[in-house]
PADO-292063 format. One record per residue: residue number from 1; residue in three letters; x, y, z negated of N, C-alpha, C in turn. Coordinates in pm, 1 decimal. Last residue first. Example, Ala and Ser with C-alpha at 12.3 -4.5 7.8 and 13.67 -1.06 7.14 Angstrom:
+-----+------+----------+----------+----------+----------+----------+----------+----------+----------+----------+
! seq ! type !     n.xx !     n.yy !     n.zz !    ca.xx !    ca.yy !    ca.zz !     c.xx !     c.yy !     c.zz !
+-----+------+----------+----------+----------+----------+----------+----------+----------+----------+----------+
!   2 !  SER !   1285.0 !   -225.0 !   -708.0 !   1367.0 !   -106.0 !   -714.0 !   1290.0 !      3.0 !   -787.0 !
!   1 !  ALA !   1319.0 !   -569.0 !   -780.0 !   1230.0 !   -450.0 !   -780.0 !   1320.0 !   -330.0 !   -780.0 !
+-----+------+----------+----------+----------+----------+----------+----------+----------+----------+----------+
***
This chain:
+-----+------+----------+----------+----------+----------+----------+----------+----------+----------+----------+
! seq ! type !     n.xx !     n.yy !     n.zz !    ca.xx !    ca.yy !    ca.zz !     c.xx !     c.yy !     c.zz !
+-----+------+----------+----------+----------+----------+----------+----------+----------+----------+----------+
! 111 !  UNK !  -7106.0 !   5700.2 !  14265.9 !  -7181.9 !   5824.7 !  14293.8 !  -7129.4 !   5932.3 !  14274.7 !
! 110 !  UNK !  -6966.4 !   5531.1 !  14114.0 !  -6898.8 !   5543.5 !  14223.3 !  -6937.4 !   5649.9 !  14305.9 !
! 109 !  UNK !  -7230.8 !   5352.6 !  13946.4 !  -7067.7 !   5424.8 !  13887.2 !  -6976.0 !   5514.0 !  13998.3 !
! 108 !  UNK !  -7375.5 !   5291.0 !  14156.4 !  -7433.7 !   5393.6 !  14003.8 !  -7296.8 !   5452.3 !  13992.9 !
! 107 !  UNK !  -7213.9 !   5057.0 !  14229.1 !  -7266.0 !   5162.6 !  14326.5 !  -7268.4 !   5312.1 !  14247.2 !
! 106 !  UNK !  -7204.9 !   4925.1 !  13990.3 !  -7065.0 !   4980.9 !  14032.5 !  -7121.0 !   5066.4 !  14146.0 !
! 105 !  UNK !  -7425.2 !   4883.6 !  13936.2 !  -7395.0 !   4957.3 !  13839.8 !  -7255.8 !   5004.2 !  13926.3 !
! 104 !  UNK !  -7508.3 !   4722.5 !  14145.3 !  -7604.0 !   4816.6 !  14149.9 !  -7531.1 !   4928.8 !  14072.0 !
! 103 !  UNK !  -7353.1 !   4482.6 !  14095.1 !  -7340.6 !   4566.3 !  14220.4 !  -7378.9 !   4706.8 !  14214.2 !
! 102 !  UNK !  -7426.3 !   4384.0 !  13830.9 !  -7349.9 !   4426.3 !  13838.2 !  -7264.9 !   4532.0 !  14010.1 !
! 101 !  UNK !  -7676.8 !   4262.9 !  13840.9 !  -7697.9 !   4425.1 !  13781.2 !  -7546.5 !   4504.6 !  13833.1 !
! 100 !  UNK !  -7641.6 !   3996.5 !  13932.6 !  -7758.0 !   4076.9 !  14008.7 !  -7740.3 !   4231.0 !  13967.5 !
!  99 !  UNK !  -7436.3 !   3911.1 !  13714.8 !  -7401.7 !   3867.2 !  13879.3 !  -7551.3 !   3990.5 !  13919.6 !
!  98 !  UNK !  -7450.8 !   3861.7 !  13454.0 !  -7471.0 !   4003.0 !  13475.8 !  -7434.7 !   4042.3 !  13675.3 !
!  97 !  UNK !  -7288.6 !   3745.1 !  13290.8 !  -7445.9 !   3708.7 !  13315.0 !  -7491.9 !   3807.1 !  13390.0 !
!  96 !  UNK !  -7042.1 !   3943.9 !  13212.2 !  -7088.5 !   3831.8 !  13176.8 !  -7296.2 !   3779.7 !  13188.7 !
!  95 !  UNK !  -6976.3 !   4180.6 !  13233.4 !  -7013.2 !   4123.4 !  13358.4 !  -7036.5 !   3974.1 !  13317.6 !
!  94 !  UNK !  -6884.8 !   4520.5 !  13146.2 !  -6907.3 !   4390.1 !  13045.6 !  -6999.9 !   4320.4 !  13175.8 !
!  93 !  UNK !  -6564.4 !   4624.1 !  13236.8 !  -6739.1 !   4655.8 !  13258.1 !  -6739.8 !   4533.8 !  13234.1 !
!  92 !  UNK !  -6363.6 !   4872.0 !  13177.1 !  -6406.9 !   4785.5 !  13135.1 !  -6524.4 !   4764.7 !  13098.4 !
!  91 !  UNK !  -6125.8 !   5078.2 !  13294.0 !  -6257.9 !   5089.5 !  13289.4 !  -6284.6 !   4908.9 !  13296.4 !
!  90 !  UNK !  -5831.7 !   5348.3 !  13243.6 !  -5891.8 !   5125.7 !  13243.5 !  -6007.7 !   5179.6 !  13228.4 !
!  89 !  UNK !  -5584.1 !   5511.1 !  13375.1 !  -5764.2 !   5498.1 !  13304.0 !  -5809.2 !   5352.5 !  13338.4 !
!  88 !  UNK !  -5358.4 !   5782.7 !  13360.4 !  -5436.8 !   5630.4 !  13378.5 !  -5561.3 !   5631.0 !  13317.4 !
!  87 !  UNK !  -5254.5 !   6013.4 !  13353.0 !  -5349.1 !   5995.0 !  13440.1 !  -5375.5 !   5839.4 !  13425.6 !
!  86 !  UNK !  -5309.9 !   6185.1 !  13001.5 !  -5274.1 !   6103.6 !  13089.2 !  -5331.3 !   6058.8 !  13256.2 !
!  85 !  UNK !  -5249.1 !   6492.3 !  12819.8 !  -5377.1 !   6351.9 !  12893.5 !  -5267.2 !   6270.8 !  12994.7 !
!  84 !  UNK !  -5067.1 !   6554.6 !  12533.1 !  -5119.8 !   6563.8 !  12679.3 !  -5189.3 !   6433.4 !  12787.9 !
!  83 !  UNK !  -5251.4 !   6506.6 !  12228.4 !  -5138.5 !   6488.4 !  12327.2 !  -5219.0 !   6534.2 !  12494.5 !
!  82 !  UNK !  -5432.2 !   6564.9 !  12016.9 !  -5360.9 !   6717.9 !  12075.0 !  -5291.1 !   6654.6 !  12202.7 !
!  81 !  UNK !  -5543.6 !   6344.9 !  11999.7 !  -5614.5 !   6411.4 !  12071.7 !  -5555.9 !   6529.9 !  12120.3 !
!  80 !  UNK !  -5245.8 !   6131.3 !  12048.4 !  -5330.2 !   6233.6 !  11955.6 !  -5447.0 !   6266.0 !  12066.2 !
!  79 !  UNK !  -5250.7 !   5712.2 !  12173.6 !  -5210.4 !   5923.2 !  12176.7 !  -5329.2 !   6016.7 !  12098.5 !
!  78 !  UNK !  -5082.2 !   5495.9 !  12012.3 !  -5179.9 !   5542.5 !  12108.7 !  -5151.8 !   5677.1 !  12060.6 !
!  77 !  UNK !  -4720.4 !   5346.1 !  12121.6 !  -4850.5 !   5399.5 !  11982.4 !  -4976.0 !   5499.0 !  12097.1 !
!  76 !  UNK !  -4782.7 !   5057.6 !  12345.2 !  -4717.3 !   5178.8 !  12280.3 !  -4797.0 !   5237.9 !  12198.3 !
!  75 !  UNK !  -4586.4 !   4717.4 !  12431.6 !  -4717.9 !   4802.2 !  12361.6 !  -4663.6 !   4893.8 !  12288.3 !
!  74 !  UNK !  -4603.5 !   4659.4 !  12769.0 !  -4498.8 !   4715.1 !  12686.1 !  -4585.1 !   4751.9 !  12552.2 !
!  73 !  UNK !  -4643.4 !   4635.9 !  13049.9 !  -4726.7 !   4508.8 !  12932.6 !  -4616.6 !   4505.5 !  12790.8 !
!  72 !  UNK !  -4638.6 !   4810.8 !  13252.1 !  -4517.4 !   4732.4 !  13172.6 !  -4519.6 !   4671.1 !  13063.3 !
!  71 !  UNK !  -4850.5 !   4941.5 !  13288.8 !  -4776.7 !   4919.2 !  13421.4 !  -4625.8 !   4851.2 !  13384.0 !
!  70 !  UNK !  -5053.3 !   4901.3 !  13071.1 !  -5100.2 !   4823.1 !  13199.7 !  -4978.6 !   4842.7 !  13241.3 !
!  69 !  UNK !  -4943.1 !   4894.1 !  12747.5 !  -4929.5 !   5001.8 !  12890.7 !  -4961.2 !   4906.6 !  12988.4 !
!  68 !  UNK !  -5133.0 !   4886.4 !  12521.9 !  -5019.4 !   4761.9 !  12573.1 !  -5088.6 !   4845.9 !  12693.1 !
!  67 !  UNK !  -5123.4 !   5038.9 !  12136.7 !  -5169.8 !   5013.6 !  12330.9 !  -5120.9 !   4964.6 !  12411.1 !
!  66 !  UNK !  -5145.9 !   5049.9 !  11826.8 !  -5031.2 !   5067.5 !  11976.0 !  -5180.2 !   4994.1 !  12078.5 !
!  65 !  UNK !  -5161.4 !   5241.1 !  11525.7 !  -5251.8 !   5145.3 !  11644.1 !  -5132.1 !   5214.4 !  11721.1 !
!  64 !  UNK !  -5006.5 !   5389.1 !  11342.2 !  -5039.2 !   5299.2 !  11314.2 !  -5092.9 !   5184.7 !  11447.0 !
!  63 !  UNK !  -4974.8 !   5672.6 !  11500.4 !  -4866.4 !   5606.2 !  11487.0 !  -4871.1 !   5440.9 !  11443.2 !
!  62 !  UNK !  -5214.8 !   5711.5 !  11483.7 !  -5213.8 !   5685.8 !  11596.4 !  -5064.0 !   5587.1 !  11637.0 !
!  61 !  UNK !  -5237.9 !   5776.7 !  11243.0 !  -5311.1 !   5687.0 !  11296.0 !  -5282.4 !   5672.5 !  11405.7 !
!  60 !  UNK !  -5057.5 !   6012.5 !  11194.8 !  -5076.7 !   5837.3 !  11133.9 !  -5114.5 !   5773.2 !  11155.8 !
!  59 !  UNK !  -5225.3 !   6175.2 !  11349.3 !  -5095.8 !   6118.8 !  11392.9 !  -5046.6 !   6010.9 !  11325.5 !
!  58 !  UNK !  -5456.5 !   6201.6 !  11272.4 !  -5452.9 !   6127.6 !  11422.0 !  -5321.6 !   6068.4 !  11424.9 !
!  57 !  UNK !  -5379.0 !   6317.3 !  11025.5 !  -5449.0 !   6181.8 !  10980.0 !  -5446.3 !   6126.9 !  11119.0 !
!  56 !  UNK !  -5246.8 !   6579.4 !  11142.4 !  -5195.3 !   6477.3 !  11034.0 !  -5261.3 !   6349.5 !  11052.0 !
!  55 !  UNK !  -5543.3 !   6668.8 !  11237.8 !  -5370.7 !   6633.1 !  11308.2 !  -5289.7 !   6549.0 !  11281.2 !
!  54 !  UNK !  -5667.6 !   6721.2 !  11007.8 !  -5677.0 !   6634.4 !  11107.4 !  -5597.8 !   6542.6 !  11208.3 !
!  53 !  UNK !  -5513.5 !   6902.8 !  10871.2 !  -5546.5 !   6766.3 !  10786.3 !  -5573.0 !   6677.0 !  10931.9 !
!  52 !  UNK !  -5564.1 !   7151.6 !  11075.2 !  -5386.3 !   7058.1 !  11022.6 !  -5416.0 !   6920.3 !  10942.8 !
!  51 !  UNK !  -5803.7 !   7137.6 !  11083.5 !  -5753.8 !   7118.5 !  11210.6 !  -5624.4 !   7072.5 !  11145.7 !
!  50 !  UNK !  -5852.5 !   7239.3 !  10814.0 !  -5908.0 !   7166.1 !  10875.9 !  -5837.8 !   7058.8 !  10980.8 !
!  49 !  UNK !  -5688.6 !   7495.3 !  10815.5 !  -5641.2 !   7387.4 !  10722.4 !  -5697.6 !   7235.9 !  10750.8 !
!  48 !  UNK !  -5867.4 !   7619.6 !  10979.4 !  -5707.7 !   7579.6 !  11020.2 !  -5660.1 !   7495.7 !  10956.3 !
!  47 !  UNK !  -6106.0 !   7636.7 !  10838.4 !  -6097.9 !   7556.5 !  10939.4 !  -5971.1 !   7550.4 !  11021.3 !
!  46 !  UNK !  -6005.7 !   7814.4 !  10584.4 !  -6016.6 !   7631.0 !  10609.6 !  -6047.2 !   7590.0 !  10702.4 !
!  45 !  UNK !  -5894.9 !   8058.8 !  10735.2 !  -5805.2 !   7966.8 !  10686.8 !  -5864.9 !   7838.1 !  10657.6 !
!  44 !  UNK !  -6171.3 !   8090.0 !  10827.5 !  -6078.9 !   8065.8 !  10940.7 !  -5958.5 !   7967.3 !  10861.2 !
!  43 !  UNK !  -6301.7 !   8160.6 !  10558.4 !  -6372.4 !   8036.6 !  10686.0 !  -6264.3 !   8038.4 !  10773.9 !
!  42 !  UNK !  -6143.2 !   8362.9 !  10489.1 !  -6112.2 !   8178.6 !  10413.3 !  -6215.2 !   8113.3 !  10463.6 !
!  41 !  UNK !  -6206.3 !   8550.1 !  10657.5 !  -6099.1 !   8555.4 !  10624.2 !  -6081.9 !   8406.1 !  10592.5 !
!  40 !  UNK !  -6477.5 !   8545.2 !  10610.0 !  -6435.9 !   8525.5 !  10784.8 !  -6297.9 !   8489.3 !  10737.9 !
!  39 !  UNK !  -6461.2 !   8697.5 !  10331.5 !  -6534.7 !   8595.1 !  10412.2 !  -6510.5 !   8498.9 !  10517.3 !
!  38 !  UNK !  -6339.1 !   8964.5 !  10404.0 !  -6313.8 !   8812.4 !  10314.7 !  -6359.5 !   8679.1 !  10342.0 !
!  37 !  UNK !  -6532.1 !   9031.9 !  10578.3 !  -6397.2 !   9027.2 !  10605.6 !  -6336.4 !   8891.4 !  10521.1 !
!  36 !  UNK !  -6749.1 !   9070.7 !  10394.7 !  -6806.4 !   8977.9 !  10490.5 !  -6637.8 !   8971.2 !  10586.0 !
!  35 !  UNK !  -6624.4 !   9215.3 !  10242.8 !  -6721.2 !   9092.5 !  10154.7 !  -6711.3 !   9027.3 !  10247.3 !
!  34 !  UNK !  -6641.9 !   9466.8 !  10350.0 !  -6501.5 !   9384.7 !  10256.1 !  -6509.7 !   9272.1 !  10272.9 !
!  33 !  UNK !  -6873.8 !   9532.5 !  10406.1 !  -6816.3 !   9501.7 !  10526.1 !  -6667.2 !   9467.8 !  10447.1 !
!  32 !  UNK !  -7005.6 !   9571.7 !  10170.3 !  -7034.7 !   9475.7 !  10199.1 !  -6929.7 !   9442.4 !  10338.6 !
!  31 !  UNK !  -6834.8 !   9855.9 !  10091.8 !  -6817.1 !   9696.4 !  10013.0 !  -6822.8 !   9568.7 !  10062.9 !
!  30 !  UNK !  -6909.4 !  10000.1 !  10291.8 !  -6819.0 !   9958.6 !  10289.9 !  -6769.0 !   9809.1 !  10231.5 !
!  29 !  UNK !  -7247.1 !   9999.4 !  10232.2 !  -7179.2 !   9950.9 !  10344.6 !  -7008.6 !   9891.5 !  10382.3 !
!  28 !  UNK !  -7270.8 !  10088.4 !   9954.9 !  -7289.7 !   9898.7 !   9991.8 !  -7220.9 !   9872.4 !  10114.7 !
!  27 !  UNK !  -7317.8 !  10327.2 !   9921.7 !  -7186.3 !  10283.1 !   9851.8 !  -7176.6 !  10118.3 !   9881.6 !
!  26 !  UNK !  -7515.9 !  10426.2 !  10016.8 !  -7439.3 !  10483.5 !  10025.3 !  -7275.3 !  10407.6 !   9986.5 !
!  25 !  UNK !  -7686.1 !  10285.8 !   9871.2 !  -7682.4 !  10253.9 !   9969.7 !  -7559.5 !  10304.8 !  10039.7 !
!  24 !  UNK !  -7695.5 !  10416.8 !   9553.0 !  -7598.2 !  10239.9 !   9627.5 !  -7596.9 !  10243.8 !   9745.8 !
!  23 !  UNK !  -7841.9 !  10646.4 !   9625.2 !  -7713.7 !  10650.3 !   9619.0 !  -7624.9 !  10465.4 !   9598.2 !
!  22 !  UNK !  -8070.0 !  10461.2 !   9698.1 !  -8020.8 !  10576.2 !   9775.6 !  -7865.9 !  10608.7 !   9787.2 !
!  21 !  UNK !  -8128.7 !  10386.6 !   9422.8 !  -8086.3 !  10304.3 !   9574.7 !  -8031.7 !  10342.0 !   9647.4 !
!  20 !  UNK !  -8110.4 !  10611.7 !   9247.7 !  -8045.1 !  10507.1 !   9215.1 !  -8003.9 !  10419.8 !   9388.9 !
!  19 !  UNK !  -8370.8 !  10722.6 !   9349.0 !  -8239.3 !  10791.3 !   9399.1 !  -8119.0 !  10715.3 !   9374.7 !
!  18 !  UNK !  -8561.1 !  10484.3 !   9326.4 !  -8542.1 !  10559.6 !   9474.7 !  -8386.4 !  10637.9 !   9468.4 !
!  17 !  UNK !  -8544.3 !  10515.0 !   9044.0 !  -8519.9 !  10401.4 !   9129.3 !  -8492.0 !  10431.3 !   9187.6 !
!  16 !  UNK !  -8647.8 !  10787.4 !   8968.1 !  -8497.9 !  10759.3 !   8940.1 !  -8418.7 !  10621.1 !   9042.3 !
!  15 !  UNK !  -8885.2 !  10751.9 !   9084.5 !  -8819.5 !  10831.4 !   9122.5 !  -8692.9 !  10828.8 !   9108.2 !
!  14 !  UNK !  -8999.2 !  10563.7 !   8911.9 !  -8999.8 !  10510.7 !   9063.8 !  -8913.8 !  10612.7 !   9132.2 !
!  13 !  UNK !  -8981.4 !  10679.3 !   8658.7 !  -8899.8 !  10576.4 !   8686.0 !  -8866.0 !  10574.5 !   8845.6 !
!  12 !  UNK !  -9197.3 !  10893.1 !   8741.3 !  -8997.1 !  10939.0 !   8710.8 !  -8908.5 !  10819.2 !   8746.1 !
!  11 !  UNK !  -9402.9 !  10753.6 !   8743.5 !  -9354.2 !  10848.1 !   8853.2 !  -9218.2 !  10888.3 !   8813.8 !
!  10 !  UNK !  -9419.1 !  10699.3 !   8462.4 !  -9374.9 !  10565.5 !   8598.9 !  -9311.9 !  10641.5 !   8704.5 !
!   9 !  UNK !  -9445.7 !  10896.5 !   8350.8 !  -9323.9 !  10821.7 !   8320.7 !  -9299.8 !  10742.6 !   8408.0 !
!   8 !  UNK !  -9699.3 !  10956.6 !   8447.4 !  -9574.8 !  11061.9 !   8484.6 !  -9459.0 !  10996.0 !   8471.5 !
!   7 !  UNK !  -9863.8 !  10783.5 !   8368.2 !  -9816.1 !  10790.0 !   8490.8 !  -9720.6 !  10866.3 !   8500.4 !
!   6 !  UNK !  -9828.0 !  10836.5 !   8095.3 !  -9784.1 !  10728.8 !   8134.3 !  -9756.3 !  10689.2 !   8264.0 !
!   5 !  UNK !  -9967.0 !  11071.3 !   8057.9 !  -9823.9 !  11043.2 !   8048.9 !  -9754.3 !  10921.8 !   8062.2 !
!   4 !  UNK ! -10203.9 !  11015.8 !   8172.2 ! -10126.5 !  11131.4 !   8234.9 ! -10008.0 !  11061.1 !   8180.5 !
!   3 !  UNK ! -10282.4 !  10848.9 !   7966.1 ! -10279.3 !  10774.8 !   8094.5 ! -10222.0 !  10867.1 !   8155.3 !
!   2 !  UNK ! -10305.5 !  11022.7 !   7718.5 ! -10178.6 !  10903.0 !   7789.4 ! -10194.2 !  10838.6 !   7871.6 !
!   1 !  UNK ! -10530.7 !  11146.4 !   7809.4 ! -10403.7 !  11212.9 !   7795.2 ! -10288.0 !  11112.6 !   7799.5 !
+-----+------+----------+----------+----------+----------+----------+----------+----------+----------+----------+
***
């Protein structure tokens, strides 16, 4: 006789559970689509805040180091990564001992 009533009590619990979920489920979708807004919300603001710390620290730095302009041996502050590109370009090939490799690599390079 109390093993009847002891299952019956479980069978209610597992029953109350089930309708308990049932009715959260009902009530999670919105919440959770808040949650996951919020979310997205202060991952975008710190990776903007990101990108502005960065900016900042290139531009001190960049303001700090200069570059001596090949076409007027003038030395200027070097450029952000935000700046607009440039068309020059130095290429500096290490040729010390290097008389037999060094044909082969400028061929390599020129492909």
């Amino acid at each position: 006789m109390r093993n009847d009533a002891n299952r019956a009590l479980q069978l209610r619990q597992k029953q109350q559970l089930r309708r308990a979920t049932h009715s959260n489920r009902a009530l999670n979708p919105p919440s959770l689509l808040f949650s996951q807004a919020a979310l997205l919300t202060l991952a975008v603001r710190w990776v903007r805040a990101w990108f502005a710390r960065l900016d900042a620290d290139a531009a001190i730095l960049s303001a700090a180091v200069t570059l001596e302009d090949p076409a007027s041996a003038v030395r200027v502050p070097a450029p952000s990564l935000w700046a607009e590109p440039s068309k020059a370009l130095s290429v500096i090939i290490p040729a010390y001992n290097e008389e037999a490799r060094l044909p082969r690599a400028l061929d390599e390079a020129f492909r």
